[in-house]
Backbone bond lengths (Angstrom), bond angles and torsions (degrees), N, CA, C in turn:
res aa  C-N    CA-C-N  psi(-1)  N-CA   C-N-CA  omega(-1)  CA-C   N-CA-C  phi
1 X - - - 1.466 - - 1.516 108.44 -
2 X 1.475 127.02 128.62 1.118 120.47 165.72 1.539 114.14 -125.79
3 X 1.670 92.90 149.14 1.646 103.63 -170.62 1.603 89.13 -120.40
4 X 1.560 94.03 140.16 1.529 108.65 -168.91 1.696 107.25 -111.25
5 X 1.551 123.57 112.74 1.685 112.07 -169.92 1.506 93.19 -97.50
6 X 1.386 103.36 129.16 2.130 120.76 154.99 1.037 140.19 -117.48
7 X 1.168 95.83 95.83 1.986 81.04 -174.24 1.841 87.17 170.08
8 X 1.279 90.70 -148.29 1.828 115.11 -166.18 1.743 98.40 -69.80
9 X 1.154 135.55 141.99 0.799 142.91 156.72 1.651 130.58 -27.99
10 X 1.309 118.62 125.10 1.487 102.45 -156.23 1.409 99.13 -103.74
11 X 1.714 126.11 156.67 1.460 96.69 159.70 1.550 126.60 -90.66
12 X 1.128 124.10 175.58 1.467 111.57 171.53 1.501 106.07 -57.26
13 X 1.181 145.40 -59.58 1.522 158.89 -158.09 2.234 86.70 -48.21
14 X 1.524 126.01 -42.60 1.037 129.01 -173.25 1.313 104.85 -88.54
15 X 1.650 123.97 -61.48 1.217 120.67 172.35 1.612 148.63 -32.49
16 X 1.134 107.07 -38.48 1.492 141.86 -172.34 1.401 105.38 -69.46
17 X 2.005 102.92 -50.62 1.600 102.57 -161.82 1.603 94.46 -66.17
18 X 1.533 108.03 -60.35 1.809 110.83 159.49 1.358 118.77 19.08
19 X 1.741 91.69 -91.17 1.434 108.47 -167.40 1.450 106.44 -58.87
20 X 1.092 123.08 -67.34 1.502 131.38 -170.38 1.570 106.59 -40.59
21 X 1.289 123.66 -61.03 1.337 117.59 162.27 1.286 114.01 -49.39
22 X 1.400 150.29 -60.65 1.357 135.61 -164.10 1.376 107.58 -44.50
23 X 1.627 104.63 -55.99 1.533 121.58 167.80 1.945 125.02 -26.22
24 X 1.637 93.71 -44.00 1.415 82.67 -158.85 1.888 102.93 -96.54
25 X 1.966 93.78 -12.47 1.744 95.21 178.80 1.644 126.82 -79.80
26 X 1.784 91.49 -4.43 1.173 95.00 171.92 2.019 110.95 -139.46
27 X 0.967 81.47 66.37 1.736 106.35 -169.75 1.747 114.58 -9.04
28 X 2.077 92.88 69.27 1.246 105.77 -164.59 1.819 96.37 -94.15
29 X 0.792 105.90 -169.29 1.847 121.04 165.47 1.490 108.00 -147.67
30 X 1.016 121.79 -6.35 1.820 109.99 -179.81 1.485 89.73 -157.86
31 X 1.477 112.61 155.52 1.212 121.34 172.54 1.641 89.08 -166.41
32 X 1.693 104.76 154.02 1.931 126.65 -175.64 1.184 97.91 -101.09
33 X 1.416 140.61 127.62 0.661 143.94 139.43 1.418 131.85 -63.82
34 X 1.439 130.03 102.88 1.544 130.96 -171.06 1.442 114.50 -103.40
35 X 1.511 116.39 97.56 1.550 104.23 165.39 1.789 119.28 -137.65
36 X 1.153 104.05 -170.65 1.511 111.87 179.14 1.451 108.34 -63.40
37 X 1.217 105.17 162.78 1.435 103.87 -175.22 1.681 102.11 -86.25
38 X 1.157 142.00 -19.30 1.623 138.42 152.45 1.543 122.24 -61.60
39 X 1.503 111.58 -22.56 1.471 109.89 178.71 1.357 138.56 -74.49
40 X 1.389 106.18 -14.73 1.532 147.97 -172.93 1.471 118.75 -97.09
41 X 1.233 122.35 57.29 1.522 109.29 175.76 1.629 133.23 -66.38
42 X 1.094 124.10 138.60 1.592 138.54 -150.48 1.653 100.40 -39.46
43 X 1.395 107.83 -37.52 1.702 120.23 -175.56 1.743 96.40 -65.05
44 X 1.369 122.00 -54.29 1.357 113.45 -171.87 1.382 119.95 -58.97
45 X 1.212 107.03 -31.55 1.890 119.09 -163.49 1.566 94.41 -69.69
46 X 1.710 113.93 -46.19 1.467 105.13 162.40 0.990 116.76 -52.52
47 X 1.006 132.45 -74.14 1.933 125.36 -159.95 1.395 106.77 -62.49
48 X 1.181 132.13 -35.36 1.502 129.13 152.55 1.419 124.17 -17.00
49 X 1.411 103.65 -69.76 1.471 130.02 151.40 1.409 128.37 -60.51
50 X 0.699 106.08 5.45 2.042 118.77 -170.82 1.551 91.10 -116.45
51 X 1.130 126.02 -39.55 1.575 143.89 -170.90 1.708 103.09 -71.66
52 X 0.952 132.53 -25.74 1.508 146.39 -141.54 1.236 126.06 65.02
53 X 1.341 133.01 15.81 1.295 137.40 -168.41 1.164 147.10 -92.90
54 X 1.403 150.31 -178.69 1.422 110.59 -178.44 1.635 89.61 -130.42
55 X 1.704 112.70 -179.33 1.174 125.43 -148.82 1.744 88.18 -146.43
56 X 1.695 111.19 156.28 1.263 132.42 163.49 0.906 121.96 -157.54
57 X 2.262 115.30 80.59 1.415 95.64 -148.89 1.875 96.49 -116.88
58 X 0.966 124.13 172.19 1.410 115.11 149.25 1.274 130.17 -89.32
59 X 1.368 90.56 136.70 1.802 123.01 -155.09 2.127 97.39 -84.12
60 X 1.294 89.04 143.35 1.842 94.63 -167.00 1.921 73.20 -108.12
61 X 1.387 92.92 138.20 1.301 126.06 166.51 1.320 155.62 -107.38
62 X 1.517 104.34 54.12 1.369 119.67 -159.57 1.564 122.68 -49.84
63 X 0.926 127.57 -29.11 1.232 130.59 -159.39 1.933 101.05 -155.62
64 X 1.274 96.84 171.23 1.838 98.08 -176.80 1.053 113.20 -98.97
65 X 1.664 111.02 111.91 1.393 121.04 -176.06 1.501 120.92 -40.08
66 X 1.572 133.31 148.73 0.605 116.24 163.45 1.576 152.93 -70.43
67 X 1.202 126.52 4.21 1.363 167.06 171.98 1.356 102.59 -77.74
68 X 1.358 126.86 -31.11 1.236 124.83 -173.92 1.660 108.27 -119.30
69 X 1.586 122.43 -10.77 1.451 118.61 177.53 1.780 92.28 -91.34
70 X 1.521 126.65 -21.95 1.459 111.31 173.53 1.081 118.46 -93.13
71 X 1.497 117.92 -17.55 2.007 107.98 152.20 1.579 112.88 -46.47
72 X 1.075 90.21 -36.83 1.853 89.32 -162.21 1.553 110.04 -78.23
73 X 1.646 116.20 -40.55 1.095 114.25 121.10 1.561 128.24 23.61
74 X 1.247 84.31 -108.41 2.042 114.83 -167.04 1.488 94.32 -48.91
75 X 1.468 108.37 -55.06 1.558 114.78 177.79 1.171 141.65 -151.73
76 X 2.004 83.30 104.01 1.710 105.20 -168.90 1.050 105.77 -67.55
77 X 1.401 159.58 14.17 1.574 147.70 170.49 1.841 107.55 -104.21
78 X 0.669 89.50 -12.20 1.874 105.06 -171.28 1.255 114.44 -86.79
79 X 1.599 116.50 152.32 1.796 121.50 -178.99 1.713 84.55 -106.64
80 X 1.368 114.78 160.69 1.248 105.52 177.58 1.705 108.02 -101.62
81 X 1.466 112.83 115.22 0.963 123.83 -170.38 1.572 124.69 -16.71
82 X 1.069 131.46 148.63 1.681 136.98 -165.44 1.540 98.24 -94.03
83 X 1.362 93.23 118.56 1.450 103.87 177.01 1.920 118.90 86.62
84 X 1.214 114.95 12.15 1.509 144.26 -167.71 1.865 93.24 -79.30
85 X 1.363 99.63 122.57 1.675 86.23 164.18 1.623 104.08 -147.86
86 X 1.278 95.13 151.69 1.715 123.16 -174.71 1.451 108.36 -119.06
87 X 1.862 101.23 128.19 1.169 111.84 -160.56 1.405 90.27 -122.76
88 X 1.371 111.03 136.86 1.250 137.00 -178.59 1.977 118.01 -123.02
89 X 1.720 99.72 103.01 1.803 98.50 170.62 1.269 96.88 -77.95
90 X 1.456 95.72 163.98 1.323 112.36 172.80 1.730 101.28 -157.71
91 X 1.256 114.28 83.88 1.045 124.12 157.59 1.562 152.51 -80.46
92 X 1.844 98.49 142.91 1.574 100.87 -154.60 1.263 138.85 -71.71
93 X 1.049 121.35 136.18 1.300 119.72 -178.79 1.613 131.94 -57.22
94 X 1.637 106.95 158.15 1.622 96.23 -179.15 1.780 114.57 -75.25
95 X 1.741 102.78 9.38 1.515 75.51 159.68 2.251 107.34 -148.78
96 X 1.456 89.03 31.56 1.372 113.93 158.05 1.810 137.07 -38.30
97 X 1.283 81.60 -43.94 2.374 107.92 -175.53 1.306 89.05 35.29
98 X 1.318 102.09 49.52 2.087 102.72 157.98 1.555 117.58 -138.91
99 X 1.000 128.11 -179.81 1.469 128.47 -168.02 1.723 86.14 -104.45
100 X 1.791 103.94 161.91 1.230 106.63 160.18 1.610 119.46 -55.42
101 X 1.747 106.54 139.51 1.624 110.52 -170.59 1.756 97.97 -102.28
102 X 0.949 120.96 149.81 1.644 120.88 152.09 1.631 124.12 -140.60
103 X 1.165 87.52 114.97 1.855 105.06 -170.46 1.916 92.68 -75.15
104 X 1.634 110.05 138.12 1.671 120.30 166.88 1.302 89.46 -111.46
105 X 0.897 95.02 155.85 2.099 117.17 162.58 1.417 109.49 -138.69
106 X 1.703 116.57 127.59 1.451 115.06 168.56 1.323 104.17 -130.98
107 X 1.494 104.59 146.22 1.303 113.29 -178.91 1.875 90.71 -102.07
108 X 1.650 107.22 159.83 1.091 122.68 176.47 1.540 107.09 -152.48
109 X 1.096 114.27 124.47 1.634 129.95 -170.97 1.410 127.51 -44.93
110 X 1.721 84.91 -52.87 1.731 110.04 170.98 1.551 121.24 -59.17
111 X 1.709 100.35 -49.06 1.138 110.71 156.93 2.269 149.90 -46.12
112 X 1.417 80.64 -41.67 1.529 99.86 158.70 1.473 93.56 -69.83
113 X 1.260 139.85 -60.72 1.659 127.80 -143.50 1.293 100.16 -74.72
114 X 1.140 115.48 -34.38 1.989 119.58 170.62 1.369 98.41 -55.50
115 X 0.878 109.50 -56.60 1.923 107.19 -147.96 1.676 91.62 -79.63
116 X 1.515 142.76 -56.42 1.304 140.41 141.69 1.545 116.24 17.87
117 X 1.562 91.47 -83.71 1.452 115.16 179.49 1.778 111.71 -30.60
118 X 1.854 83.79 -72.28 1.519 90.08 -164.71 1.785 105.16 -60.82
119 X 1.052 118.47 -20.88 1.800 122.41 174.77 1.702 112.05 -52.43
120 X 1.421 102.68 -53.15 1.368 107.58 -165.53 1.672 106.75 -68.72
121 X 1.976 110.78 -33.45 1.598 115.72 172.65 1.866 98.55 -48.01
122 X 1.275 102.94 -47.81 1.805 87.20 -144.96 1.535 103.66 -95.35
123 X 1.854 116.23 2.34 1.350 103.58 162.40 1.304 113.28 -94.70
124 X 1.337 132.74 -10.83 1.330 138.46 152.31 1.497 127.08 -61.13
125 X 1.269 109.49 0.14 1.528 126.76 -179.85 1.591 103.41 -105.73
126 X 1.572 98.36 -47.43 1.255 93.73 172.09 1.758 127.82 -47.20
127 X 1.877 76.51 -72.08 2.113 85.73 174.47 1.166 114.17 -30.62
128 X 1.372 133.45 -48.42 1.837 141.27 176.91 1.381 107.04 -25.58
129 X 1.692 92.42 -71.16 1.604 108.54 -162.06 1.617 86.06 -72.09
130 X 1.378 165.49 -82.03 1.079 155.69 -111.26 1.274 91.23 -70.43
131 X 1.511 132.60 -48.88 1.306 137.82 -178.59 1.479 122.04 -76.78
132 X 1.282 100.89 11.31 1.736 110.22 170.47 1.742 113.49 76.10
133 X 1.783 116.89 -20.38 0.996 107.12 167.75 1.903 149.00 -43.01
134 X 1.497 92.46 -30.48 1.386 114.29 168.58 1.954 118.05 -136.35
135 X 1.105 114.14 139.91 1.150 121.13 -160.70 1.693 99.88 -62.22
136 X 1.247 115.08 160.00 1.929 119.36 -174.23 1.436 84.19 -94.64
137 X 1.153 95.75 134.55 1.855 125.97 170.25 1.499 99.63 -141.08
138 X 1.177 119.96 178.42 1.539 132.10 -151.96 1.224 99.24 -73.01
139 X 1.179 122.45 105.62 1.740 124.84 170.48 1.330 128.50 -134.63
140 X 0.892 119.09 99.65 1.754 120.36 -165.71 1.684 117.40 -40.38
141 X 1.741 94.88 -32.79 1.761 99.22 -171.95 1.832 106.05 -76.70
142 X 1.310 105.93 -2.30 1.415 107.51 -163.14 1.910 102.98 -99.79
143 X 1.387 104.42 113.49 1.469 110.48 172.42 1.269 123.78 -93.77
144 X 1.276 118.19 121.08 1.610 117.21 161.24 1.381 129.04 -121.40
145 X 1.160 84.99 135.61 2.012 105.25 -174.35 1.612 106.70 -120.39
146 X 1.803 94.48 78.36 1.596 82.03 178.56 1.588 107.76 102.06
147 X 1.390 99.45 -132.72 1.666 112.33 174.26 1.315 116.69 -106.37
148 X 1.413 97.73 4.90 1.540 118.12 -179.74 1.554 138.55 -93.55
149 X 1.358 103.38 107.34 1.604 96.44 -166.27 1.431 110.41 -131.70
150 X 1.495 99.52 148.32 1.710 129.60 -145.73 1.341 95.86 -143.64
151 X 1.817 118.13 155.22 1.387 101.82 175.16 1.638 67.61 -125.34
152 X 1.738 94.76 147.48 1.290 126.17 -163.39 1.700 111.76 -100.98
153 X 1.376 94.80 79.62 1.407 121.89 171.04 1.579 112.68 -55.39
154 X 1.468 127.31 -27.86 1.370 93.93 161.73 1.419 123.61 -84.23
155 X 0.901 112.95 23.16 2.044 118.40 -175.91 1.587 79.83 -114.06
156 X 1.137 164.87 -56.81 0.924 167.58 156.41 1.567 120.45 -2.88
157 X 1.568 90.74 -60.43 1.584 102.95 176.72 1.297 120.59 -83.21
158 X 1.468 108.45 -21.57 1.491 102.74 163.22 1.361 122.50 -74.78
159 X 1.024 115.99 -44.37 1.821 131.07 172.29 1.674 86.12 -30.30
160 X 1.393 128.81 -64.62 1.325 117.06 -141.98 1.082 108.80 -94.17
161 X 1.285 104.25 -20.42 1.766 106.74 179.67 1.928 109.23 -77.23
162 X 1.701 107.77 -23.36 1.302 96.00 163.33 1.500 109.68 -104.97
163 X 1.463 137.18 31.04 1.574 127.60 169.60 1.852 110.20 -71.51
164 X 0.985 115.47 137.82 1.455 122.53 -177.10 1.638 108.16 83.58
165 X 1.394 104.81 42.80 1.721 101.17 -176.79 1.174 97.35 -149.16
166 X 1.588 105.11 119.53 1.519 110.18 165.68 1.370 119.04 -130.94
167 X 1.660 106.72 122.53 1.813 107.38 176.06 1.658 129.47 -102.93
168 X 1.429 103.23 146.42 1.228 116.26 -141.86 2.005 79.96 -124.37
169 X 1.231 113.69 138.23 1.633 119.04 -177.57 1.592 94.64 -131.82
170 X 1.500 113.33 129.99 2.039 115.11 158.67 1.518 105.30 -162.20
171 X 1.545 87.87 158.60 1.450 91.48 -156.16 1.504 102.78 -100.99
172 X 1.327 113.69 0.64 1.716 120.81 163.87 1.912 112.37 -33.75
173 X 0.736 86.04 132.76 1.891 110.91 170.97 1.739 102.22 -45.50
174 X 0.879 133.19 146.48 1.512 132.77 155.76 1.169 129.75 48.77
175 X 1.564 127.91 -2.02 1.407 151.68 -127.71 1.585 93.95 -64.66
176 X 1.034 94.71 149.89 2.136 125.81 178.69 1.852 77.50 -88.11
177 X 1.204 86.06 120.71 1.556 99.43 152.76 1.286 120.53 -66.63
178 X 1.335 122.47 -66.04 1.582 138.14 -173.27 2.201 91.91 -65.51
179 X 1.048 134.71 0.62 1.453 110.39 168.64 1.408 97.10 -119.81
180 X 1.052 125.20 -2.57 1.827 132.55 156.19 1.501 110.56 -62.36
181 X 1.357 105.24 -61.34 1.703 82.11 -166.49 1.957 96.05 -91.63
182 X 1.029 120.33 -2.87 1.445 104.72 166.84 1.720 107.01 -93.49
183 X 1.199 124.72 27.64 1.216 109.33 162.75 1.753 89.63 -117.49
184 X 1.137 108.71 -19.11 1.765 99.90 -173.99 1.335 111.57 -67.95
185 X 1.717 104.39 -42.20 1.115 117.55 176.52 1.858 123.76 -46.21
186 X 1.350 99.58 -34.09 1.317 101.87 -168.92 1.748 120.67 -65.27
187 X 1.481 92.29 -6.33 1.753 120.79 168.46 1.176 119.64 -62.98
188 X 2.030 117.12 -16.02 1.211 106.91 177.83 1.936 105.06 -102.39
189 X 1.226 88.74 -2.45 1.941 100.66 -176.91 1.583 91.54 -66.43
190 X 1.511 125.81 -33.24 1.813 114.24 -146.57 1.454 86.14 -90.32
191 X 1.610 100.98 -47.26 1.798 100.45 -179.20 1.504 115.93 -46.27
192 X 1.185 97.30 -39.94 2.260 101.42 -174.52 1.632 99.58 -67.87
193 X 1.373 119.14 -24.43 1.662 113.93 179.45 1.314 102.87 -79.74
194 X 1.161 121.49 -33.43 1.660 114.78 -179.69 1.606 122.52 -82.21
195 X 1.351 97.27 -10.54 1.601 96.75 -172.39 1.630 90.70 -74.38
196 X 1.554 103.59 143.18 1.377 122.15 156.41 1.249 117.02 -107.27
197 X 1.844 115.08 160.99 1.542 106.50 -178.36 2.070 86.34 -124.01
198 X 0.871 108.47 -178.54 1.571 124.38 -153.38 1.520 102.16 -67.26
199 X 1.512 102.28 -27.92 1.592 101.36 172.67 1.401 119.23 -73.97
200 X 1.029 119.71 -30.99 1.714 137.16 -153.27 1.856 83.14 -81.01
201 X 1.610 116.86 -45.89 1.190 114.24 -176.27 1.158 101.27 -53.86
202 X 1.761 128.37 -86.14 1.191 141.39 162.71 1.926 120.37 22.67
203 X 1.521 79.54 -57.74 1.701 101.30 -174.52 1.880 108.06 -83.03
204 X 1.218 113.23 19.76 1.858 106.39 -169.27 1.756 72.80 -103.61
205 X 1.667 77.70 153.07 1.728 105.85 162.65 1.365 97.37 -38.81
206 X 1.776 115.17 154.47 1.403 118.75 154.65 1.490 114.03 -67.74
207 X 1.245 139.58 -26.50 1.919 143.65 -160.28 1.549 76.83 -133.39
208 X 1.669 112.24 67.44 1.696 115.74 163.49 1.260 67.51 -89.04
209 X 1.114 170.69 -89.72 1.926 146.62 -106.12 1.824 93.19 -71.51
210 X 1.570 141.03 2.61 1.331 117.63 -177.59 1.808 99.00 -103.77
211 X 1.305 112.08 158.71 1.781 112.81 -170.95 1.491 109.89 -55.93
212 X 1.645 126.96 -40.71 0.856 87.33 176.17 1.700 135.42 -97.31
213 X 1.415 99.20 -1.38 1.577 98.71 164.90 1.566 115.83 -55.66
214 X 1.357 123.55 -41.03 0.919 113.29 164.04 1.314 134.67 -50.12
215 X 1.523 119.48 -42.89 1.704 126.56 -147.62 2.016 81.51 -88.09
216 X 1.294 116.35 -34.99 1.720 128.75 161.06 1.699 105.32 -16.58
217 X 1.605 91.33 -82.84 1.601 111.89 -173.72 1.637 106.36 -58.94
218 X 1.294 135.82 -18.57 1.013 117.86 -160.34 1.699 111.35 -105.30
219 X 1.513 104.11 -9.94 1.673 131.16 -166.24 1.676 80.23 -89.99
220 X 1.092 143.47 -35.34 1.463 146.07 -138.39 1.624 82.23 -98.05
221 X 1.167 109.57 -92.08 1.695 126.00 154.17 1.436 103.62 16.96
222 X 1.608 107.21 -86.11 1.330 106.15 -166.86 1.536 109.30 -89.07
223 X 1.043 162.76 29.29 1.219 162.60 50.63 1.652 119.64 7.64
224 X 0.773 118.45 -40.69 1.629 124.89 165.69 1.617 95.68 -70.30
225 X 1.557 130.71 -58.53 1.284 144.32 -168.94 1.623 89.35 -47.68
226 X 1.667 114.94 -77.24 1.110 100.91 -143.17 1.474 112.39 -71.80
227 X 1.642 124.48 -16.58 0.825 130.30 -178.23 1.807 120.74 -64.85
228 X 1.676 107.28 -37.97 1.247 120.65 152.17 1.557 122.54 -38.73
229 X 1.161 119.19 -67.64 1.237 140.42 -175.69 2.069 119.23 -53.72
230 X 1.724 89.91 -21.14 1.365 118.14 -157.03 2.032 73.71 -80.47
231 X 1.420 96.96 -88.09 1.454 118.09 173.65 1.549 112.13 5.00
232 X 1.767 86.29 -75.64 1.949 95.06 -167.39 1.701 110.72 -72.88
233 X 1.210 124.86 -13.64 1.548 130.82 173.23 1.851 93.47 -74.82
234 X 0.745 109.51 -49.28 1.930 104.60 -165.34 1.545 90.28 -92.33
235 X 1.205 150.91 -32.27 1.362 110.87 -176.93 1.828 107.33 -105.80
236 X 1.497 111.04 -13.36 1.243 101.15 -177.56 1.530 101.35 79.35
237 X 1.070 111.01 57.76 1.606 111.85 -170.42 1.976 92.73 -143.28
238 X 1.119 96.50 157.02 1.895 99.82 166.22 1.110 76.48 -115.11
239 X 2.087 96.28 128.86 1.591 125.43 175.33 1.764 101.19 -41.71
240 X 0.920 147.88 -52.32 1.555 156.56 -159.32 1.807 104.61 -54.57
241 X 1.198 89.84 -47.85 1.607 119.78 -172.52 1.612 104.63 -61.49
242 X 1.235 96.23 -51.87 1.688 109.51 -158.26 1.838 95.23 -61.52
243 X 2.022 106.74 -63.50 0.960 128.18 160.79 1.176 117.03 3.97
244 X 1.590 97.50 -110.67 1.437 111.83 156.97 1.505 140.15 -5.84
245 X 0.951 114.53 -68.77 1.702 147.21 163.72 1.418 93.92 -45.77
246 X 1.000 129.56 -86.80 1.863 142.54 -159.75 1.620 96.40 -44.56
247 X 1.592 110.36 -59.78 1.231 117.49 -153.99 1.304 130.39 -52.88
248 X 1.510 116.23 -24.83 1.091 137.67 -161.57 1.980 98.07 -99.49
249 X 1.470 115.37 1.48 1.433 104.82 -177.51 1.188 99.16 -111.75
250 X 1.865 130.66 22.65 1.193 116.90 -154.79 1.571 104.48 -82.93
251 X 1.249 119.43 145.30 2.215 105.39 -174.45 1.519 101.03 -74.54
252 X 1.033 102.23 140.18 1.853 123.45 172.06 1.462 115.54 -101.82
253 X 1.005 131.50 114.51 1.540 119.41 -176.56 1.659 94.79 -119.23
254 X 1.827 93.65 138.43 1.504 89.26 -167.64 1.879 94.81 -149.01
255 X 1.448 96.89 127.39 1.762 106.21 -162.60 1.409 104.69 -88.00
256 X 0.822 118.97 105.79 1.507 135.42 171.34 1.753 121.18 -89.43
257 X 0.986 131.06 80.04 1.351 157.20 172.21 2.075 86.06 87.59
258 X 1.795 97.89 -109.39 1.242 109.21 -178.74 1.908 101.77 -96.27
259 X 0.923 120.98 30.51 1.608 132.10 -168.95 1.779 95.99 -114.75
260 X 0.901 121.81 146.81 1.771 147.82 163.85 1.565 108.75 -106.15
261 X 1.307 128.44 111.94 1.775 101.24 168.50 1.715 88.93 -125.95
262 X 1.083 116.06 140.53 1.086 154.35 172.50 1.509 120.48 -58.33
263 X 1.094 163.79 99.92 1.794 116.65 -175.19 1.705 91.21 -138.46
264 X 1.161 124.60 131.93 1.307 140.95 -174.14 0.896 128.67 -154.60
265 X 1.740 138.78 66.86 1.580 137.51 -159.50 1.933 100.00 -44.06
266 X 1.220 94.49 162.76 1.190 116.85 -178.34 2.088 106.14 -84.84
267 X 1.321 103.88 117.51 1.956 107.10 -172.66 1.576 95.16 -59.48
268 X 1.254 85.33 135.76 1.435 101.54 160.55 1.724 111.79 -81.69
269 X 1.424 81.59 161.02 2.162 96.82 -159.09 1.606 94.51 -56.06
270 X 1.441 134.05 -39.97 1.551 124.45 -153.24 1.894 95.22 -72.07
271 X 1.361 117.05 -30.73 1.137 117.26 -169.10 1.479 116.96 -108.17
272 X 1.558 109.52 2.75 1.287 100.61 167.32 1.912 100.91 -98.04
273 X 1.516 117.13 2.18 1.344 114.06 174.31 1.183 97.99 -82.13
274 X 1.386 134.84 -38.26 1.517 145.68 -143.38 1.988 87.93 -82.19
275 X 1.335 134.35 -65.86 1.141 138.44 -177.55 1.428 104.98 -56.80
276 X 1.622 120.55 -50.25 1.532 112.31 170.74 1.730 108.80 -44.01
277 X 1.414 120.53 -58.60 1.222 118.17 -154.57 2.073 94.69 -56.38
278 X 1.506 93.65 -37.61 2.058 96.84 -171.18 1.595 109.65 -51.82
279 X 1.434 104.33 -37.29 1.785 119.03 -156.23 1.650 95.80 -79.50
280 X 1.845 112.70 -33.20 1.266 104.99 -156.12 2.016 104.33 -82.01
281 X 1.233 114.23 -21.14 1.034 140.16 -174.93 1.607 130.60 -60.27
282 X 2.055 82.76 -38.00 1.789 89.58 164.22 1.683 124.89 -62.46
């Protein structure tokens, strides 16, 4: 069973009671803990582990692992393959009081070109301000020593040498890489159910600050969730996809003097399987 934490950082003193209750309301003995790599403070990951439990958290990545500066290494002419991951044990010591840890790292292509991107915006912001063209505002690439300003090319080169790298740390036994970061992953599915857009606000009770306007919005929430979730399990569709796709076949009926016209393209086969699979299901 895994329970996935989002949000603000919890403390252990809050966390713990959590777990232990989830544990005892649903007469579990082990449960994974899945969170962001900010949600997890160093004290919790112990008591996590102090608890008997296991963890799937994301790993903060200061610097370029070594596993990945001797790929690059082995081969300086090469991109490191898209979607390539390097698994790193790291086993505990005799005076540790932790389970064996193992850090994954995956690179993702798309991912480097995002993170790239935004590198080249904010060292080009930098160079500006170093050259006095634009005033210095908060910029990481921008160094000062004094009255002295430099844009700080070795933060630079690390940025890029780790863009397209994300680490993932759990203290599970033997762990499947590929069901590690797709269970971590599934942390960004709860976040996409919680995001609201300006309408969804619009639409909350006016006294949403009283419990039950809230506990309201949040029954709605996860009802939308499970119903989402319902969708992409039976058609094999990403909800966005399905969305999308469906929306555009909806019938329009539109009265034109004493005339009715109808207008409804004809579904294409992938999505008239996708509604068969919904219809056959009830």
């Amino acid at each position: 069973m895994v329970h996935a934490f989002e949000g603000n950082r919890a403390e252990t003193t809050t966390m713990l009671p959590v777990l232990t209750g989830f544990l005892q309301a649903h007469d579990l003995s082990e449960v994974t803990v899945v969170a962001d790599a900010g949600m997890v403070s160093e004290a919790n990951k112990q008591a996590i582990e102090a608890a008997g439990l296991s963890f799937i958290l994301g790993a903060r990545v200061p610097d370029v692992p070594y596993l990945i500066r001797t790929w690059r290494e082995q081969h300086p002419d090469r991109e490191i393959p898209d979607g390539h991951v390097f698994v790193q044990p790291w086993p505990a010591g005799p005076t540790d009081h932790r389970r064996d840890h193992t850090f994954i790292y995956q690179y993702k292509a798309d991912r480097a070109r995002r993170t790239l991107r935004g590198i080249d915006q904010q060292v080009t912001k930098a160079e500006n301000a170093v050259a006095g063209r634009t005033p210095v505002k908060r910029n990481r690439y921008v160094r000062l020593t004094g009255a002295d300003k430099s844009v700080n090319r070795t933060l630079e080169a690390k940025n890029r040498a780790l863009a397209g790298i994300k680490g993932y740390v759990t203290n599970l036994p033997n762990p499947d890489p590929a069901q590690v970061i797709a269970t971590y992953s599934r942390l960004l599915n709860v976040e996409k159910s919680f995001r609201m857009s300006k309408s969804d606000l619009a639409a909350r009770p006016v006294y949403h600050h009283t419990r039950e306007s809230i506990e309201a919005h949040l029954n709605i929430v996860f009802a939308a969730l499970a119903v989402s979730r319902w969708i992409e399990n039976t058609t094999g569709w990403p909800l966005r996809k399905f969305v999308t796709t469906a929306r555009r076949y909806r019938t329009i009926t539109i009265q034109a003097g004493d005339h009715t016209i109808t207008a409804a393209g004809p579904l294409p086969d992938d999505l008239r399987a996708a509604l068969d699979a919904i219809h056959g299901t009830h």
